[in-house]
SERO-4910 file (N, C-alpha, C, O; in steps of 0.05 Angstrom, whole numbers):
BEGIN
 pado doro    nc1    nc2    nc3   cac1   cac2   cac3    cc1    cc2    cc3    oc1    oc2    oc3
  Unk    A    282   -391    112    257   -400    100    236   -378    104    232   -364    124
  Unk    A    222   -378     77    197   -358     83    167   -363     78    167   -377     58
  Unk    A    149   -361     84    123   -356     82    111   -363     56    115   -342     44
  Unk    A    100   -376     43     99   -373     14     65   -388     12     56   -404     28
  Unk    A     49   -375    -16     24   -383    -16     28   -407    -50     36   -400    -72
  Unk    A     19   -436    -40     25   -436    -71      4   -459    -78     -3   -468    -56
  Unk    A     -4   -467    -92    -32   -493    -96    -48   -482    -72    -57   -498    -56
  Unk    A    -52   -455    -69    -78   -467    -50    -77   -469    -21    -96   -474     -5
  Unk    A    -49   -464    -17    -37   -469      7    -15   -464     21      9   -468     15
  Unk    A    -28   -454     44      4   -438     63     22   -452     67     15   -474     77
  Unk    A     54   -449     64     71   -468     62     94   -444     77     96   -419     75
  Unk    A    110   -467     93    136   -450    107    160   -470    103    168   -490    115
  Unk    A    167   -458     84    194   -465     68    180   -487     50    163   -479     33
  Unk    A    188   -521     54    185   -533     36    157   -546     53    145   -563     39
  Unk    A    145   -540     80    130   -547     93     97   -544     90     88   -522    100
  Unk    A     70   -566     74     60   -544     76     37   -548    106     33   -567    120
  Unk    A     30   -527    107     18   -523    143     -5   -527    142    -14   -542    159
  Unk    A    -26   -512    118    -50   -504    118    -63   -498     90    -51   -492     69
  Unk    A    -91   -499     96   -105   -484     70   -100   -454     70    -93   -440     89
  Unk    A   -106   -446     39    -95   -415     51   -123   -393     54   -127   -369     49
  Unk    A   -142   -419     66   -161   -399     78   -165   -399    104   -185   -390    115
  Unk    A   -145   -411    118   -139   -420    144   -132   -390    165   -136   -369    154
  Unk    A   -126   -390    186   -113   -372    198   -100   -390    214   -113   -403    230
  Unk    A    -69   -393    211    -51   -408    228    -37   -392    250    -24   -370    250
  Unk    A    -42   -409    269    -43   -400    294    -21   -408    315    -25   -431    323
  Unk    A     -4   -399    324     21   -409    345      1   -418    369    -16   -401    375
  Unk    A      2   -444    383     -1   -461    401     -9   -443    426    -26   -448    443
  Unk    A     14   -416    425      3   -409    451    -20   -385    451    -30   -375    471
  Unk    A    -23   -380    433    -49   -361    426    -75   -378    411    -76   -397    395
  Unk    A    -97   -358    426   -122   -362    416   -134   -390    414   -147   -402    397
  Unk    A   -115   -399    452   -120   -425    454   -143   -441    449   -142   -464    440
  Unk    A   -168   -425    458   -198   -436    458   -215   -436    434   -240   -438    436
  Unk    A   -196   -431    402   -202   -426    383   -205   -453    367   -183   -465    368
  Unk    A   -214   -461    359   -209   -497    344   -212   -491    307   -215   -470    294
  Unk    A   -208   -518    300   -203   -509    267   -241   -502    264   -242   -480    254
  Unk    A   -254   -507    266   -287   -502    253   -282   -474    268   -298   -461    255
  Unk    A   -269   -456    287   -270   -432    274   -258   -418    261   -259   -393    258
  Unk    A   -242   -438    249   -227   -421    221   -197   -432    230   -182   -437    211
  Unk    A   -185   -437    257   -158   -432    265   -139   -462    254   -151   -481    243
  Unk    A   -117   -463    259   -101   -479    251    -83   -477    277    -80   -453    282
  Unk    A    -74   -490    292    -59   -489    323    -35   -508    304    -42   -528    292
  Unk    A    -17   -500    305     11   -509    302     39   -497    324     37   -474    334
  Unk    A     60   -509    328     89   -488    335    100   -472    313    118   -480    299
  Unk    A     89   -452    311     97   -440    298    131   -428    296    140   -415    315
  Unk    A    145   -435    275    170   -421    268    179   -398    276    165   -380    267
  Unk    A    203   -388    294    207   -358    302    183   -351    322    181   -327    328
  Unk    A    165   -366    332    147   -356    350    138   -330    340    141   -309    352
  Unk    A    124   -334    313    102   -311    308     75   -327    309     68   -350    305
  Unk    A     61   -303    316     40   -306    329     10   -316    312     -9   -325    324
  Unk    A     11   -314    292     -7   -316    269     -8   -317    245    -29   -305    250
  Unk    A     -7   -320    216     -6   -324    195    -34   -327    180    -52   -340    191
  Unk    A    -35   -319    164    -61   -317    144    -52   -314    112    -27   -314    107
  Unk    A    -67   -313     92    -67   -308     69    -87   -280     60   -112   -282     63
  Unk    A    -77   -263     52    -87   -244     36    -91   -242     10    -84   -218      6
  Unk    A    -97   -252    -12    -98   -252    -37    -70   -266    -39    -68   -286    -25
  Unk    A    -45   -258    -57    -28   -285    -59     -4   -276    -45     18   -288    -46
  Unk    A    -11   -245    -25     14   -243      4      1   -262     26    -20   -275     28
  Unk    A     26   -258     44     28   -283     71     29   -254     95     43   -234     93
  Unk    A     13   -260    110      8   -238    129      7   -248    160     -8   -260    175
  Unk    A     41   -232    161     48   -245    192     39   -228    217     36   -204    216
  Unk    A     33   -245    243     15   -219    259     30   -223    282     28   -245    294
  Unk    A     42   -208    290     53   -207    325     29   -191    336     22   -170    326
  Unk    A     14   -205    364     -7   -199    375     -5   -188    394      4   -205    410
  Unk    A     -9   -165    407      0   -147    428    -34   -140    442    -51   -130    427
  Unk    A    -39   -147    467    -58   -127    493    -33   -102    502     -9   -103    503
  Unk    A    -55    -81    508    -43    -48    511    -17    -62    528      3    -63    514
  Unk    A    -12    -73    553      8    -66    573     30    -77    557     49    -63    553
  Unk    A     30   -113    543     45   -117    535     57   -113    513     77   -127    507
  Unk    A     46    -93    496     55    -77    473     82    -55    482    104    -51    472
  Unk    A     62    -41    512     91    -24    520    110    -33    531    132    -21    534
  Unk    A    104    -56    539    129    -72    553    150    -80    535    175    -79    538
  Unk    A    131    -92    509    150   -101    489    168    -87    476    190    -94    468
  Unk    A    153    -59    476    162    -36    461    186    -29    474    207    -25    463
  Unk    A    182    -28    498    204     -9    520    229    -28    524    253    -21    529
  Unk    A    218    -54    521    240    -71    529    248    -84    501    253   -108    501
  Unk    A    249    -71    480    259    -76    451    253   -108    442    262   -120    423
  Unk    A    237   -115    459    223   -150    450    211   -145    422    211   -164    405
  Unk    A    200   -119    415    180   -120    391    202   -121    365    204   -137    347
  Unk    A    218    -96    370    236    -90    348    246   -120    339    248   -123    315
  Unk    A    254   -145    357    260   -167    346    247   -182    334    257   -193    315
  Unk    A    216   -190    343    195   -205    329    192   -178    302    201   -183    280
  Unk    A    181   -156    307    183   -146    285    204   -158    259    195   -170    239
  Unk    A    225   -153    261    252   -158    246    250   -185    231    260   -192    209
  Unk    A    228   -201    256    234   -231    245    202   -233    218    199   -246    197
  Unk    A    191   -219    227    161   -226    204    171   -207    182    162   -209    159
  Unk    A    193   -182    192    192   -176    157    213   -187    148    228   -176    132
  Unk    A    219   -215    159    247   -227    145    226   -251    129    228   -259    106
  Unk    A    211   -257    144    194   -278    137    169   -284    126    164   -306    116
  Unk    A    153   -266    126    119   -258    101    124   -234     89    145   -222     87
  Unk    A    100   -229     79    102   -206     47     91   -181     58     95   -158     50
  Unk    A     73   -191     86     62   -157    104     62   -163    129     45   -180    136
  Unk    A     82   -152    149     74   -160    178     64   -135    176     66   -115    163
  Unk    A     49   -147    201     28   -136    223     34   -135    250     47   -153    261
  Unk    A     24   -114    262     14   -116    298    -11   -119    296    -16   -125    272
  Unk    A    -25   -119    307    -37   -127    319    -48   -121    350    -48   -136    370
  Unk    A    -59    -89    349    -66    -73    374    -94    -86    386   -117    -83    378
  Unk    A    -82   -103    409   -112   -122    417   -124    -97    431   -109    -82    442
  Unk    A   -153    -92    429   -166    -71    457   -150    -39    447   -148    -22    465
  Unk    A   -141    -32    424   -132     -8    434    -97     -4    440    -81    -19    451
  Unk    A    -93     17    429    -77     32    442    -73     41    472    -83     62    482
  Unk    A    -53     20    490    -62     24    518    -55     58    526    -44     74    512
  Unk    A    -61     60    543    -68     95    553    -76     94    583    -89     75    590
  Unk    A    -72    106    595    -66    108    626    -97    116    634   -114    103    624
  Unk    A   -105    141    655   -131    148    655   -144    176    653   -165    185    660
  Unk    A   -120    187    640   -119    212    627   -113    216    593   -107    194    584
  Unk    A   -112    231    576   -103    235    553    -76    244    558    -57    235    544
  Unk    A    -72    266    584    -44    272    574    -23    245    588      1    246    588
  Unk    A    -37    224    596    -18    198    612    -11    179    583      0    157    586
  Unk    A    -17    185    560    -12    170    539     14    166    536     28    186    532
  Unk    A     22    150    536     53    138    525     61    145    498     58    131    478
  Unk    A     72    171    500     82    187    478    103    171    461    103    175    436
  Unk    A    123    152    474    144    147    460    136    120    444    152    113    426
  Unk    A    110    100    451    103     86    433     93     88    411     96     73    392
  Unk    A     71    119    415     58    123    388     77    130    366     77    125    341
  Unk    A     96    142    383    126    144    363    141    121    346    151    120    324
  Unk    A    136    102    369    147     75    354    131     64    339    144     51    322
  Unk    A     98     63    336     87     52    323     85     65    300     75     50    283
  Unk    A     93     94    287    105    113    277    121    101    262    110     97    241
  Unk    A    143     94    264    174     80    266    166     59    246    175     55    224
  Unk    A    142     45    262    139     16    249    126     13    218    131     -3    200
  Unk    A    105     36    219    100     35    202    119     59    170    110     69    150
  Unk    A    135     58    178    143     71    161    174     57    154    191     69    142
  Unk    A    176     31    164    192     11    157    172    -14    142    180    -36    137
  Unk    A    143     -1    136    126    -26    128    109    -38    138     92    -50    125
  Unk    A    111    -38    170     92    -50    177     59    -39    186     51    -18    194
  Unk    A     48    -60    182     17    -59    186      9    -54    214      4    -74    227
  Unk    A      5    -33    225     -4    -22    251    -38    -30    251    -52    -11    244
  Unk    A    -51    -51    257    -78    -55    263    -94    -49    291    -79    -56    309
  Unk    A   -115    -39    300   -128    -44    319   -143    -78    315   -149    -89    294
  Unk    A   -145    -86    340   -160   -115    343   -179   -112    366   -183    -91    377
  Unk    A   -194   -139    376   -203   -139    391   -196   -160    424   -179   -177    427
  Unk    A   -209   -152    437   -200   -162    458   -203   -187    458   -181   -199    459
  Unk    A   -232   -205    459   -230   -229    455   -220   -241    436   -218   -232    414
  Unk    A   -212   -268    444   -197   -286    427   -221   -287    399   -220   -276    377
  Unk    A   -242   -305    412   -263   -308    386   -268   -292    372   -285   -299    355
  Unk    A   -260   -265    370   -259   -242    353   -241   -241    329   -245   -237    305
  Unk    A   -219   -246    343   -201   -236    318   -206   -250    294   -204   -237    273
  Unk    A   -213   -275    294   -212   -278    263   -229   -265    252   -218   -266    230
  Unk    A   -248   -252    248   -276   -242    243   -259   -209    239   -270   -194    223
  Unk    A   -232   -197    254   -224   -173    251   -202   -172    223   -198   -156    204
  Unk    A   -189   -198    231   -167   -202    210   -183   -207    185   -175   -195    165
  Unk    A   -198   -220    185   -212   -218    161   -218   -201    146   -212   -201    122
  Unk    A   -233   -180    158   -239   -152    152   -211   -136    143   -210   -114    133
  Unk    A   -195   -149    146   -163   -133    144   -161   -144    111   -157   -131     90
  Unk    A   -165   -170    115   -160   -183     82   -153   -170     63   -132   -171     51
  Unk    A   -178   -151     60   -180   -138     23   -160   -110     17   -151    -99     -4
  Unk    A   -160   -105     37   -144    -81     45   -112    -89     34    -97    -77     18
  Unk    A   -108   -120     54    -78   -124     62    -69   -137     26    -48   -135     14
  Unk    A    -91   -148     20    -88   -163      1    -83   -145    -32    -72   -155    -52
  Unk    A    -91   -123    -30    -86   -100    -46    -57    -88    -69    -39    -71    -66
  Unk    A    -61    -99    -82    -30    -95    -99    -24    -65   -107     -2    -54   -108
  Unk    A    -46    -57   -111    -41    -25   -117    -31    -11    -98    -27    -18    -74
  Unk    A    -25     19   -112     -9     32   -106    -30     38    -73    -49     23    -71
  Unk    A    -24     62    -45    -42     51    -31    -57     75    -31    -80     72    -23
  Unk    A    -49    103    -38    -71    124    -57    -92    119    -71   -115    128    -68
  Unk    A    -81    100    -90   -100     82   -108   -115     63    -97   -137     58   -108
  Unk    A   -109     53    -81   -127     35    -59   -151     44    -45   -174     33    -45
  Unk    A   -141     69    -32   -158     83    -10   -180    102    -30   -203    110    -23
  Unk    A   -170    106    -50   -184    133    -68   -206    124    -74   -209    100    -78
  Unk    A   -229    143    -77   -256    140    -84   -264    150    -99   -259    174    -97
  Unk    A   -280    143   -125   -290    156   -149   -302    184   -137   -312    182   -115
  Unk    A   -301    209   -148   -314    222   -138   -347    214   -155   -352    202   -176
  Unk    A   -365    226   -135   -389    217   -145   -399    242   -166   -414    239   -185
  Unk    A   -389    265   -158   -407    281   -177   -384    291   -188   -365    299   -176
  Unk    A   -389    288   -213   -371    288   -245   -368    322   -243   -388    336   -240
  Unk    A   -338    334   -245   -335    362   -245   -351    375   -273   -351    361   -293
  Unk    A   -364    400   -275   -373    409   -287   -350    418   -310   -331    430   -300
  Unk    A   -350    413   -341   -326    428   -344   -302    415   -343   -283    430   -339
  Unk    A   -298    394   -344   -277    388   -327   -264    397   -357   -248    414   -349
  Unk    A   -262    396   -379   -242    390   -398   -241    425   -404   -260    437   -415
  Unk    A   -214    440   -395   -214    469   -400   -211    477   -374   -191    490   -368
  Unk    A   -234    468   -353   -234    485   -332   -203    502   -327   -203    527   -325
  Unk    A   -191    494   -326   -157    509   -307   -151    537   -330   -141    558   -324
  Unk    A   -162    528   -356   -159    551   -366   -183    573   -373   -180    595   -383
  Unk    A   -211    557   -364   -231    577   -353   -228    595   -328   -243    614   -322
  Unk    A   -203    583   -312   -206    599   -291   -189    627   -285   -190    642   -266
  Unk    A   -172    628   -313   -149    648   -317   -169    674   -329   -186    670   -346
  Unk    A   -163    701   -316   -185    721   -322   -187    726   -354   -165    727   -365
  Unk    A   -196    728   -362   -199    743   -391   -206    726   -412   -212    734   -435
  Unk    A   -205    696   -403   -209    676   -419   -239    660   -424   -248    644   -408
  Unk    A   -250    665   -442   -274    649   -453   -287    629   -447   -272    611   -439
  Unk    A   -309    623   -447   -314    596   -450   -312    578   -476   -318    554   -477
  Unk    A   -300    593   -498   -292    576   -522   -266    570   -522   -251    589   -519
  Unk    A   -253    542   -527   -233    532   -528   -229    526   -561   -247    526   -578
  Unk    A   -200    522   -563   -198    523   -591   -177    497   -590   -168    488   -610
***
């Protein structure tokens, strides 16, 4: 069974859970969160950690603080919840609560996670920074929305009009070859 947005509403398999302006929430996270701030507390399926709607993708979030990210990492816990949200919504996510954890030096950084997070995203997944408090994240995931929610290509996503219109633009490449005119024919 998978993740699906349909009338309006987040549904898991033939189940439906929520509005799909909800952020549904596994029981054991973001305990002190109630529905008037947005959350939905259910047992969540496969024990992922969060679910939301992005435009008409389902955006699954495994939620990691620095230590237990490397723990998960090191002890291959992630690679399996990973496995399971891209079996199951249209964009998983991490979900970096506080940061990228890091020791109390730059060179004490845990080389072989940034690797993995590396890894991750180049199998698809959404590498996010978050915040530490609970009452935050919805207010971060949110901010993720328009981004996550984005059908275009992701060049085309990120790209910005340029503001000042090239001079020339029609010819230029062959104004720039020596000997050549400013009259085009």
């Amino acid at each position: 069974m998978r993740w699906a947005i349909r009338d309006g509403f987040i549904w898991h398999g033939e189940t439906c859970i929520a509005k799909d302006t909800a952020l549904i929430v596994d029981n054991n996270e973001l305990k002190d969160l109630e529905e008037s701030d947005g959350v939905v507390h259910t047992t969540m399926p496969h024990r992922i950690d969060m679910v939301f709607a992005a435009g008409r993708r389902v955006v699954g979030v495994e939620s990691k603080f620095g230590p237990d990210l490397l723990n998960s990492f090191r002890g291959k816990r992630l690679a399996r919840q990973v496995r399971c949200l891209i079996e199951e919504v249209d964009v998983p996510m991490v979900l970096v609560r506080g940061g990228v954890p890091e020791k109390d030096r730059l060179q004490d950084v845990p080389l072989d996670l940034y690797g993995g997070l590396v890894q991750l995203q180049m199998v698809g997944v959404v590498v996010g920074v978050g915040p530490m408090r609970d009452r935050d994240v919805v207010g971060w995931l949110a901010g993720y929305k328009k981004a996550l929610a984005s059908e275009r290509r992701v060049l085309q996503a990120i790209a910005g009009v340029d503001s000042k219109p090239k001079e020339n633009a029609k010819g230029s490449l062959l104004r720039a070859i020596r000997g050549v005119g400013p009259v085009l024919s």
